[in-house]
C-alpha positions in Angstrom: 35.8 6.2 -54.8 37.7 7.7 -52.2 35.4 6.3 -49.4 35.4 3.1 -50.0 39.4 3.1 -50.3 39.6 5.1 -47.0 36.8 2.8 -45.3 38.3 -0.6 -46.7 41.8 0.4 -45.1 40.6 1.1 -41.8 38.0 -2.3 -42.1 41.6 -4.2 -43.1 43.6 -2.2 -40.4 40.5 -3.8 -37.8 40.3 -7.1 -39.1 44.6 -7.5 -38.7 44.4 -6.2 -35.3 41.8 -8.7 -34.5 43.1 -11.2 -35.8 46.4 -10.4 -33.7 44.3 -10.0 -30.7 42.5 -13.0 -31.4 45.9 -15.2 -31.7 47.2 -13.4 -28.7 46.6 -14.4 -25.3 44.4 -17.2 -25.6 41.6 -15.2 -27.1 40.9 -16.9 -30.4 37.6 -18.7 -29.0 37.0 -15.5 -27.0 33.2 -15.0 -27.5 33.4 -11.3 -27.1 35.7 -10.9 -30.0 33.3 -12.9 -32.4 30.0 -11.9 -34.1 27.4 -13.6 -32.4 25.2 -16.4 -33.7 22.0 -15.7 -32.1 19.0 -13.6 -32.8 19.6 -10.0 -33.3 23.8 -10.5 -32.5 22.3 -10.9 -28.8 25.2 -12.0 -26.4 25.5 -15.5 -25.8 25.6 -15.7 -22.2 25.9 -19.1 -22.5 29.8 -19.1 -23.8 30.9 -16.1 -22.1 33.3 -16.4 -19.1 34.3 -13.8 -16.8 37.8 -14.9 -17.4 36.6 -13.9 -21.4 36.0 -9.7 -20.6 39.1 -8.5 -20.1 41.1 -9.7 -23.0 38.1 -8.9 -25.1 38.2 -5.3 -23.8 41.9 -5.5 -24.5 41.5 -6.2 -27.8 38.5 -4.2 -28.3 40.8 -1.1 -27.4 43.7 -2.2 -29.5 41.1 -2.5 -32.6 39.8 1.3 -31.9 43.5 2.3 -31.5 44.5 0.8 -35.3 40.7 2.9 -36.6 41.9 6.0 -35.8 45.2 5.6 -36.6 43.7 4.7 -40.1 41.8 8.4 -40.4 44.6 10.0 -39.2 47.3 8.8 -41.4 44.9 9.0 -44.6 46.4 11.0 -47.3 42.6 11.8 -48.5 41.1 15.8 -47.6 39.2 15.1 -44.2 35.3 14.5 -45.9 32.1 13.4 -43.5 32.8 10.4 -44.7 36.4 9.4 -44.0 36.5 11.5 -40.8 33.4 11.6 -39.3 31.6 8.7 -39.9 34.7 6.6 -39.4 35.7 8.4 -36.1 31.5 7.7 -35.1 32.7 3.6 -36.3 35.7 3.3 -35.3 34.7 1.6 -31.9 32.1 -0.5 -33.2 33.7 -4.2 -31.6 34.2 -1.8 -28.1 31.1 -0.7 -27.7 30.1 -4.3 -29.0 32.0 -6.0 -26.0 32.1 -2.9 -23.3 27.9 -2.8 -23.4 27.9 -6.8 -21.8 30.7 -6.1 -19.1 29.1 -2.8 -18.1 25.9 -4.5 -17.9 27.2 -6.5 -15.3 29.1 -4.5 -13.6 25.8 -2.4 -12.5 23.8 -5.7 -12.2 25.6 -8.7 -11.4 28.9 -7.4 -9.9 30.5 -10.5 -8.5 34.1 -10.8 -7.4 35.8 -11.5 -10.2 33.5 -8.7 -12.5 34.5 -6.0 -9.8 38.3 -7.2 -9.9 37.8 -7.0 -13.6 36.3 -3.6 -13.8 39.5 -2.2 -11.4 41.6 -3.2 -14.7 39.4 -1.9 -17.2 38.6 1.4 -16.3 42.0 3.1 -16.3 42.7 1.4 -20.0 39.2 2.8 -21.1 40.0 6.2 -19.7 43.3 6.1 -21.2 42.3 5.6 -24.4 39.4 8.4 -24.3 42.1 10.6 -23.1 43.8 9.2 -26.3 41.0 10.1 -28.7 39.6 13.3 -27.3 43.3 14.9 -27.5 44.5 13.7 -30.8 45.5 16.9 -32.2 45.8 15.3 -35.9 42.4 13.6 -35.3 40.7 16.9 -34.3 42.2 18.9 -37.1 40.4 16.5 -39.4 37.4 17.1 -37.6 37.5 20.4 -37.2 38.1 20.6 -41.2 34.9 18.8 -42.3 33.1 21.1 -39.5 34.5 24.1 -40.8 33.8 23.1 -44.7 30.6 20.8 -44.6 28.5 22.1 -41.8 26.4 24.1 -43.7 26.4 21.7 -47.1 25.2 18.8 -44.4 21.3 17.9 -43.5 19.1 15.8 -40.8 21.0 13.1 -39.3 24.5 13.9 -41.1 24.9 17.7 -40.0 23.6 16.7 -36.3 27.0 13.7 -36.1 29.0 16.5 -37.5 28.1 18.6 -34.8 27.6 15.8 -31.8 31.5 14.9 -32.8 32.8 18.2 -33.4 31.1 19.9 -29.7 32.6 16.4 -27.9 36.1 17.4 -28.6 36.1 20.6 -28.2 34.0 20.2 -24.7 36.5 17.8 -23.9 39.4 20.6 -24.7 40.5 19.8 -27.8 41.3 23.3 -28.1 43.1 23.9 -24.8 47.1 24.6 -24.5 49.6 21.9 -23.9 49.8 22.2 -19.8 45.7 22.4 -20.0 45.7 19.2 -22.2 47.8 17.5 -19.9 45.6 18.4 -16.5 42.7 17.5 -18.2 43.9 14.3 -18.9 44.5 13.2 -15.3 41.7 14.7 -14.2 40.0 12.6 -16.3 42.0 9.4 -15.3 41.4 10.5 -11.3 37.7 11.1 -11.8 37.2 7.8 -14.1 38.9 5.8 -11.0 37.2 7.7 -8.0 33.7 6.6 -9.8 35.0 3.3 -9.7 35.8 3.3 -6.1 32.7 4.8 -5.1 30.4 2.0 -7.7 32.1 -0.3 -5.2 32.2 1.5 -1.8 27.7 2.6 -2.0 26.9 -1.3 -2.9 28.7 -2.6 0.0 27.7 0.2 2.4 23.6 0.1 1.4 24.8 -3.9 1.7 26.4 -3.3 5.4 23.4 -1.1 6.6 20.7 -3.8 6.4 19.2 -4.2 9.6 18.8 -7.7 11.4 16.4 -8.7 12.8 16.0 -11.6 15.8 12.0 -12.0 17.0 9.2 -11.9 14.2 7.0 -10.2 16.9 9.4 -7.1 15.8 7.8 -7.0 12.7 3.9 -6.7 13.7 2.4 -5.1 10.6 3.9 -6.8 7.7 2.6 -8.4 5.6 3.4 -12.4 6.0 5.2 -12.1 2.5 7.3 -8.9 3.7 7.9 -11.4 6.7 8.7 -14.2 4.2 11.2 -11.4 2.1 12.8 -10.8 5.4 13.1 -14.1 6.1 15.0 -14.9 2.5 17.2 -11.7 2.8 18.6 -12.6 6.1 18.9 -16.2 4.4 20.8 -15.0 1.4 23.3 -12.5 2.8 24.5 -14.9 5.2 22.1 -15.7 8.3 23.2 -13.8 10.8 19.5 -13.3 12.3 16.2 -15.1 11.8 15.3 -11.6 9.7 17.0 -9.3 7.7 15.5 -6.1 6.8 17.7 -4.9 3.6 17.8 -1.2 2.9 17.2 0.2 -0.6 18.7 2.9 -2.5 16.6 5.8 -1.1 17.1 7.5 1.6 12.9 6.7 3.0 12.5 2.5 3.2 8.9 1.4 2.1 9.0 -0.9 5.1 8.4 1.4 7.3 5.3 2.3 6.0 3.6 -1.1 8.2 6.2 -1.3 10.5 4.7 -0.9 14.0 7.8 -1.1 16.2 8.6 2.0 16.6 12.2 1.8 17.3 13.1 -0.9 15.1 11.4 1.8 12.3 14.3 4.9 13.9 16.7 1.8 13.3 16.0 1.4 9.6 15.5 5.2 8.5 18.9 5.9 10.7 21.0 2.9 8.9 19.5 4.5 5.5 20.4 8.1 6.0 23.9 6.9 7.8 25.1 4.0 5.2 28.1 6.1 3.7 28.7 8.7 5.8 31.4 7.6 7.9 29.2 6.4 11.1 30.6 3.5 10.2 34.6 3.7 9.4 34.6 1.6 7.0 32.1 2.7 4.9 32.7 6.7 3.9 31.9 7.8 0.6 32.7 11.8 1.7 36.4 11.4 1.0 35.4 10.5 -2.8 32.9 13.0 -3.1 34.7 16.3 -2.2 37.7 15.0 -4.3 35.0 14.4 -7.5 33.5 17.8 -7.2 37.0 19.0 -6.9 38.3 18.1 -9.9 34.8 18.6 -12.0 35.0 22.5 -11.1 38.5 22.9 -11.9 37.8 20.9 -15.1 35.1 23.4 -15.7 37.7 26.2 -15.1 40.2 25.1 -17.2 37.4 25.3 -20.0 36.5 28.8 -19.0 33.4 28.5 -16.8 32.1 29.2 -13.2 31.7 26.4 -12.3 30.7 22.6 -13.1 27.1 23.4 -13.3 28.0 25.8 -16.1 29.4 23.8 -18.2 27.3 20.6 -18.1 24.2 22.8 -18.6 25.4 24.1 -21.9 24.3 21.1 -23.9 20.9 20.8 -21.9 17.5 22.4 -22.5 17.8 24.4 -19.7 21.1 26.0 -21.1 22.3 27.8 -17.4 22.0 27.3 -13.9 20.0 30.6 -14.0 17.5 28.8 -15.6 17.1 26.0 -13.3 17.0 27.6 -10.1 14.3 30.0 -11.9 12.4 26.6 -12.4 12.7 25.3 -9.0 12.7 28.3 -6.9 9.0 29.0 -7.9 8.4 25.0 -7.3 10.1 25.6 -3.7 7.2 28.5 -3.4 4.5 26.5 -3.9 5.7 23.4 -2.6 6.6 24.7 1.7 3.1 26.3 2.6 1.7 22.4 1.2 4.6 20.5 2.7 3.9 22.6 6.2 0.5 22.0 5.7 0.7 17.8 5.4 3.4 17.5 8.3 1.4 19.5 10.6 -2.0 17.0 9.4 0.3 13.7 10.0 1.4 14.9 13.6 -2.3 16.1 14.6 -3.3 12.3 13.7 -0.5 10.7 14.8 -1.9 12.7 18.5 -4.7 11.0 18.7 -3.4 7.6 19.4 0.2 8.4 21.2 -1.0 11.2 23.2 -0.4 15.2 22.8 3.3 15.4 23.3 4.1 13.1 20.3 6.7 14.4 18.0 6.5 13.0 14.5 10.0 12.1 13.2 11.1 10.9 9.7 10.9 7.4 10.3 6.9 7.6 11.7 5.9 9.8 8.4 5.2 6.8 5.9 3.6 4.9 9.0 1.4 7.1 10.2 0.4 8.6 6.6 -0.7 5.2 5.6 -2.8 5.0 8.6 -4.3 8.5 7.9 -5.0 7.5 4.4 -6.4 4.2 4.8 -9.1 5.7 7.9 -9.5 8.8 5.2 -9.7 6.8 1.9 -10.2 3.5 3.1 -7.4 2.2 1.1 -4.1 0.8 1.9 -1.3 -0.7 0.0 -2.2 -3.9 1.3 -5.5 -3.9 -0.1 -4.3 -3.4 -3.6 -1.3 -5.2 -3.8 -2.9 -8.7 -4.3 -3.8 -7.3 -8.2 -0.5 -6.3 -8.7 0.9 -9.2 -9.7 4.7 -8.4 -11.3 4.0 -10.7 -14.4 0.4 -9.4 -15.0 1.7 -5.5 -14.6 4.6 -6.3 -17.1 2.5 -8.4 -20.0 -1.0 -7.5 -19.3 0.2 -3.6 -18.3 3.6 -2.5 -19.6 3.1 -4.8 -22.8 -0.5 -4.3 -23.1 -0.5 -0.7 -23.2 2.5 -0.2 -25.6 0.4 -2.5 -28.2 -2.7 -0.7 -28.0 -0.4 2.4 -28.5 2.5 1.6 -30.7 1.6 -1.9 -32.2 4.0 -3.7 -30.6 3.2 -7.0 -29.9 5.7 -9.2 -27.3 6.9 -13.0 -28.2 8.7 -14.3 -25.0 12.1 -16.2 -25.8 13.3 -18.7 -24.0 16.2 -19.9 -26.6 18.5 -16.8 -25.2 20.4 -16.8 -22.8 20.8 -15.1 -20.1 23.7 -13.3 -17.4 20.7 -14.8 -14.0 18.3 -17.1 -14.1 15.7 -14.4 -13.2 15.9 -13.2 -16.6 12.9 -13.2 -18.9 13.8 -12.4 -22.7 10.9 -11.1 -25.3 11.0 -10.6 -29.2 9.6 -7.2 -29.4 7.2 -7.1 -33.0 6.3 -4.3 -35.0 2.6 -3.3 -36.4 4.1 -4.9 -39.5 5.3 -7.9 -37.9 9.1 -7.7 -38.5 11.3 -8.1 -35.4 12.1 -4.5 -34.0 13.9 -5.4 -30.9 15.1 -7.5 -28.1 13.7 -6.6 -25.0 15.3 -7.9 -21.1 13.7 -7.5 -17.8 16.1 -8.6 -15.0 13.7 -7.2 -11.9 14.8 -9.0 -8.5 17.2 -7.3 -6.2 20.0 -9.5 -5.2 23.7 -8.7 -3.0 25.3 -8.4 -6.4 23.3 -5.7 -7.5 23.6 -2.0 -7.4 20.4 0.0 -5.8 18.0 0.9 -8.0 16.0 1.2 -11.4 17.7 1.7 -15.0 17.7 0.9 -18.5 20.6 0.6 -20.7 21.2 -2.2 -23.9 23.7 -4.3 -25.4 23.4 -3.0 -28.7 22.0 0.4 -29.6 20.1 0.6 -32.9 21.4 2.1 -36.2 20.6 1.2 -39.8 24.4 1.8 -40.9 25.4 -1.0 -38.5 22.3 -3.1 -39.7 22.0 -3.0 -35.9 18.4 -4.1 -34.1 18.2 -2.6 -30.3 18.8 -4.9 -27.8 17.4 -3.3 -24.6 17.3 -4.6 -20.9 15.6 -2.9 -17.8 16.6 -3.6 -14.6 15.2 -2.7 -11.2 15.3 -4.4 -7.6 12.0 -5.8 -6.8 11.7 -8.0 -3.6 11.5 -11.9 -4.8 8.6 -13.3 -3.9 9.3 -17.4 -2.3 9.7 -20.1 -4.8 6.3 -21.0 -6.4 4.6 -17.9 -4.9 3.4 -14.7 -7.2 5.7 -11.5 -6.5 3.1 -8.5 -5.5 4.1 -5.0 -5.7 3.0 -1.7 -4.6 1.5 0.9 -6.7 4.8 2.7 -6.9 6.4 -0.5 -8.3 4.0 -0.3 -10.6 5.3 3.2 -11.7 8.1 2.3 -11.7 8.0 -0.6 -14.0 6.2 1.8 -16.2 9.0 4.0 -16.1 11.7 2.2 -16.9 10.0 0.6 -20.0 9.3 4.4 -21.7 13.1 4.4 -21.5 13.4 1.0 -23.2 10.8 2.1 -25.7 13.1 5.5 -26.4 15.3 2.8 -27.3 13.3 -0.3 -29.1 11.3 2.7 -31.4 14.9 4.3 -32.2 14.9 4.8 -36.3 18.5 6.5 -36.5 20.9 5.9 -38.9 24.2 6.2 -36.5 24.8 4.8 -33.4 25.9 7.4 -31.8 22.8 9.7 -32.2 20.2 6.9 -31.4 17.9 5.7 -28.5 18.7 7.9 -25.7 21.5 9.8 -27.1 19.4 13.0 -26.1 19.6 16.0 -23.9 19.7 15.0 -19.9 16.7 16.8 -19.4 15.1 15.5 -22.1 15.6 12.2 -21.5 13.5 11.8 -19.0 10.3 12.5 -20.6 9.3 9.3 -22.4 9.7 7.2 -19.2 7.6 9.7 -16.8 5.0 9.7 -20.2 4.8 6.0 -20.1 3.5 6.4 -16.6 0.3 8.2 -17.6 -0.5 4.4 -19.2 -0.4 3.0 -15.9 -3.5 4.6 -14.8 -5.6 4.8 -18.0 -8.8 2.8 -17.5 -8.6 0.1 -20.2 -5.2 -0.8 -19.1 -5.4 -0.8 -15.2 -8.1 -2.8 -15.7 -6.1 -5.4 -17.7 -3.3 -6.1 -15.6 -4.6 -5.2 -12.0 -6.7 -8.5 -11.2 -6.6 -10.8 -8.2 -3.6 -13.0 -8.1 -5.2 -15.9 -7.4 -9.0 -15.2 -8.3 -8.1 -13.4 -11.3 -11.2 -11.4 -10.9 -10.5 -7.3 -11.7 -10.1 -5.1 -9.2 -13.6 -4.1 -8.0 -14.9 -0.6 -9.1 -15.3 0.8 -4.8 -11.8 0.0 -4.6 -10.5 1.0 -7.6 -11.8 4.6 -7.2 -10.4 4.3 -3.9 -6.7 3.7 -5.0 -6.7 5.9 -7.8 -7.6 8.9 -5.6 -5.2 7.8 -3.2 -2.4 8.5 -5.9 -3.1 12.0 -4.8 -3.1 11.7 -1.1 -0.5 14.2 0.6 1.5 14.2 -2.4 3.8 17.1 -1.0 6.8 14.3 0.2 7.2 13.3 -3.4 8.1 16.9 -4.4 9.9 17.5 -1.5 12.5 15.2 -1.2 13.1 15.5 -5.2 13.7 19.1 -4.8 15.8 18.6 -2.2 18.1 16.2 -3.8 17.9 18.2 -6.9 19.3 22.0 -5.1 22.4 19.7 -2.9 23.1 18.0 -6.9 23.7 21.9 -8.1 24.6 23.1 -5.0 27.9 20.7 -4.9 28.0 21.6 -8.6 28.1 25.6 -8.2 31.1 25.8 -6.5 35.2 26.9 -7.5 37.2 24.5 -6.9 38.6 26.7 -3.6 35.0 26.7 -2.0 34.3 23.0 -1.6 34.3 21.9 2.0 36.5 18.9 3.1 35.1 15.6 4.0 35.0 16.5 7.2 32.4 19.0 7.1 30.5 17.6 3.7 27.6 16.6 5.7 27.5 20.5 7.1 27.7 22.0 3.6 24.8 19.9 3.0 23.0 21.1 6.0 23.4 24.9 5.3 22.7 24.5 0.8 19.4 22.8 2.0 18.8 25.7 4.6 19.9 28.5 1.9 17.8 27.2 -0.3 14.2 27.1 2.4 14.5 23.4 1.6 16.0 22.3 5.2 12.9 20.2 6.2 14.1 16.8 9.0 10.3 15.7 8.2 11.2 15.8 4.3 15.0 14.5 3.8 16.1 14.5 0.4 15.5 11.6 -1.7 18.9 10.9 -1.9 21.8 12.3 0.9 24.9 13.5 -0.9 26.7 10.2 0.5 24.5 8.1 -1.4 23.7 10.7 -4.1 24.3 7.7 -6.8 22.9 9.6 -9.9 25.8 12.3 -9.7 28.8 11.0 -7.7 28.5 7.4 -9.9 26.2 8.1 -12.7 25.8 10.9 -15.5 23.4 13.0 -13.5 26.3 15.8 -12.0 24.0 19.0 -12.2 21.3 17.4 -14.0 19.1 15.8 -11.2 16.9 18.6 -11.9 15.5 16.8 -15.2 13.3 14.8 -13.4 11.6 17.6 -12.5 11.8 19.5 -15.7 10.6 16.4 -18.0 8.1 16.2 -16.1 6.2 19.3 -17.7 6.8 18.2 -21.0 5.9 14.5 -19.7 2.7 16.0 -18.9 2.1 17.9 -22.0 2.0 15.1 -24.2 0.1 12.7 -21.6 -2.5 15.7 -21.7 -2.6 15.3 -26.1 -2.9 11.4 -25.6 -6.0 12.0 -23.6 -7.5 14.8 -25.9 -7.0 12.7 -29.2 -7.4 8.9 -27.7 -4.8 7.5 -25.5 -4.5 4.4 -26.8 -5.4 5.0 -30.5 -2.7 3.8 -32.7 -2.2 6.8 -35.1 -1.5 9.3 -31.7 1.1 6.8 -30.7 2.5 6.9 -34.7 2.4 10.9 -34.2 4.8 10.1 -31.3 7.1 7.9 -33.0 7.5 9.9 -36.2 7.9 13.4 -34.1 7.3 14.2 -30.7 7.4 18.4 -30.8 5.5 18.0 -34.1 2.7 16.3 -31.7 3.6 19.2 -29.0 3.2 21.8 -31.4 -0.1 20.7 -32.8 -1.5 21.4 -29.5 0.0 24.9 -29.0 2.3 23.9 -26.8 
């Protein structure tokens, strides 16, 4: 059999040039570089150094270098088999050992992680570079796609095409010259991302605001107080308080904050983290240079622009499309978004006096005191039954159980990268292990802003490989021995975050490359802002939201309170998503010849916002492009728009749930065995 003779040579080549790596360097005992012994293959925090990543990664690369060289020096025709579905395995002990660094570098970047990562990224880039212009390599791709594309079915034809599209969108096609621009613009982009994953931590770090009399604070809560307390304590004491700024550009403090200066203090160190106010801390420089090189990489492929040709592969297909989509958003949104501003500054009048002028920084406050007066609600008054541990077992567990028929065993035998680290066995229906399943919730200084999922081992039944799935987001730790409370948005959030991780525990695919959230950008979206709709369903709020220290469920008055709070001058949310959304495209629309220097990046901002009817100082956008994290350090460049865009479909199937039974097992089945089949059967 031809397969097996190709596929034993390249498993031979791999196990030499591990065993080379392994004797080389000290790395023999190297963790990384061995299969691991726990449950699942989890990572065995417990043995790995950081001293142990980068000659793991080293060897890691070496072993994908001595794969490919095995398909490419074959003497067997190119076949699915020998090409493709080696190329898709070739980096099997990479992705292995890059899934734990990365994990850290996003979560737990210490010293010696971020030192690590400087070295890393240009040998990972280099050898992508490596791959995607291997002209022998794409040859043999581009044979199977031309012969077997058509003879190929289900999971098989869609690798063929996943592998044959990724080379060719990475210029696999292109001239000599072209090859060789694209390949340092690729080296230049890979190491300005890096610069700016360290530059935004330490900026958002830099901005926190201290704080020297508690009297300052008058309307927090006493655990906010206590938070500020611990903050100031754990990023080095230089005042009694420390009030530590998030990833957004709004800060939920300010919501109770009754100083009202000490609140223009907070929303200006948020809005002015990166963008050069303080010298040190300038993220501009990176960005113009990022969206730079992304449209002439899109011109060099024959495109517009950037947004162009990152749309291709999305649902949306154009930019056309999008601004179609938001433009008509944009027309319903500013008559609503008028409407609320002009409500909050008539209120806001009736205490401080005719001449007021509402600014950012009093929206949140003075909202919350027009809603609580209106709705007799406040966050407050919920946020004793929103205890983190009830909303995640009794909640976010609860609710995929009744749904899926997951069940959750919590494991205390892993270990972990931080103590705050829970671990759970995730069960299936039929009570075989389906996943591992990681929260890491509590924001610390070694920790980038924000909310994500990601794994350390995606899910395929060639590699005999179980997910292993972690969420992360940056929760405020309550004091030792006291429950942390979060607000309803936390809640959402929590929510959130777990549909992703579900995308990836209920992943049945048979390669790797195609599984968990391998999917469309603005698709990807839609089973976390679908798990959200569980938050709010009456059988589970009821379940988790109960008195911290009663235990007693949240009484009916004030449950129908909240609920219809969710609703209260909802305008802001859509606001400042649009907004962020039209700067990520407008950056993204450009030649290369029309983006602004640094020095006037914060004006180009201005005037696409204005353009666009979206200029609003009471509604800033959710992120500011010097913090714009998604698509200067993340995958989101011209695709911030799929929050938005999910967000129908998210909607569509929350609506089905509802009509057939939220919570009744065979509608959470339809879901698992095919989502557009459960679409379609409602007309939609």
């Amino acid at each position: 059999m031809k397969i097996v003779r190709v596929m034993t040579s390249i498993a031979i080549v791999s196990a030499m040039m591990q065993l080379t790596a392994c004797n080389d360097a000290g790395t023999s005992e190297n963790p990384l570089l061995q299969p691991s012994e726990l449950p699942f293959g989890a990572p065995d925090f417990s043995k790995i150094k950081p001293t142990d990543y980068l000659p793991a990664i080293k060897a890691a690369i070496d072993d994908q270098r001595s794969n490919i060289k095995a398909i490419v020096e074959s003497q067997e025709a190119p076949t699915f088999e020998n090409t493709i579905v080696a190329y898709a395995e070739s980096g099997r002990l990479l992705d292995r050992v890059e899934s734990v660094f990365s994990s850290l570098c996003s979560a737990d970047k210490t010293p010696e992680i971020a030192n690590t990562e400087k070295k890393v990224t240009p040998l990972l880039t280099e050898l992508a570079n490596e791959i995607s212009f291997n002209k022998q390599l794409f040859e043999r791709i581009k044979t199977v796609y031309d012969n077997e594309h058509e003879k190929l079915t289900g999971e098989d034809q869609k690798l063929l095409e996943e592998v044959y599209k990724k080379f060719v969108r990475a210029g696999a096609l292109l001239p000599e010259d072209k090859m060789a621009r694209m390949k340092e613009i690729n080296m230049r982009i890979s190491e300005l991302q890096q610069q700016w994953g360290d530059l935004l931590p330490d900026a958002t770090n830099n901005a926190a605001v201290w704080v020297d009399n508690k009297d300052d604070l008058a309307g927090l809560s006493e655990a906010d107080i206590a938070q500020c307390k611990a903050d100031a304590e754990s990023r080095g004491g230089k005042a009694p308080y420390c009030i530590v700024i998030v990833n957004t550009t709004q800060q939920a403090l300010l919501t109770n904050l009754q100083n009202r200066d000490l609140r223009r203090k907070v929303f200006e160190a948020s809005i002015h983290r990166a963008d050069g106010t303080n010298e040190k801390f300038n993220t501009f420089p990176l960005v113009v240079e990022i969206a730079k090189l992304r449209a002439e990489k899109a011109a060099i492929m024959g495109y517009k622009n950037y947004a162009e040709y990152s749309l291709e592969n999305t649902m949306a297909k154009t930019p056309d499309n999008v601004y179609a989509f938001l433009k008509q958003l944009i027309k319903d949104y500013t008559p609503k978004a008028d409407a609320e501003t002009k409500a909050i500054e008539e209120y806001a009048r009736k205490t401080e006096g005719p001449d007021f002028k509402l600014e950012p920084y009093d929206r949140f406050f003075y909202s919350a005191k027009m809603k609580k007066e209106m709705l007799e609600v406040s966050d407050d008054d919920v946020k004793p039954y929103f205890n983190l541990d009830s909303v995640q077992q009794n909640g976010v567990f609860y609710a995929a159980n009744r749904a899926y028929g997951l069940t959750f065993k919590q494991r205390t035998d892993i270990p972990v990268y931080h103590p705050d680290m829970k671990v759970f066995e995730v069960i299936d229906k039929d009570g075989k292990p389906l996943a591992l399943f990681y929260s890491d919730y509590f924001r610390r200084p070694t920790k980038r802003g924000g909310a994500w999922m990601s794994s350390f081992a995606k899910q395929s039944t060639l590699r005999e490989q179980l997910p292993i799935i972690y969420n992360v987001t940056n929760y405020a730790k309550a004091p030792e021995g006291q429950p942390t409370l979060i607000t309803w948005d936390e809640v959402c959030t929590l929510f959130h975050e777990f549909g992703h991780a579900l995308h990836g525990i209920l992943s049945n695919c048979k390669y790797n490359t195609l599984s968990g959230t391998a999917v469309a950008r603005d698709f990807v979206e839609m089973p976390s802002q679908f798990n959200e709709s569980f938050a709010s369903i009456p059988e589970v709020f009821d379940h988790f939201a109960k008195h911290t220290q009663t235990g007693e469920p949240m009484p009916a008055e004030l449950k129908a309170k909240m609920l219809k709070s969710i609703n209260f001058q909802t305008a802001y949310a859509l606001g400042e998503n649009l907004a962020a959304t039209c700067l990520d495209l407008a950056w993204h629309m450009l030649a290369t010849d029309q983006i602004p220097t640094a020095d006037k990046a914060a004006e180009f901002e201005t005037k696409a916002l204005a353009d666009i009817g979206l200029l609003n100082a009471q509604i800033p956008p959710r992120y500011s492009t010097s913090y714009f994290n998604h698509v200067w350090g993340g995958g989101y460049a011209a695709g911030y728009y799929s929050y938005l865009w999910t967000e129908v479909l998210a909607v569509n199937i929350a609506n089905c749930f509802a009509a057939r039974g939220p919570l009744k097992p065979e509608v959470g089945q339809d879901l698992r065995d095919d989502a557009s089949a459960l679409l379609k059967a409602r007309g939609l």
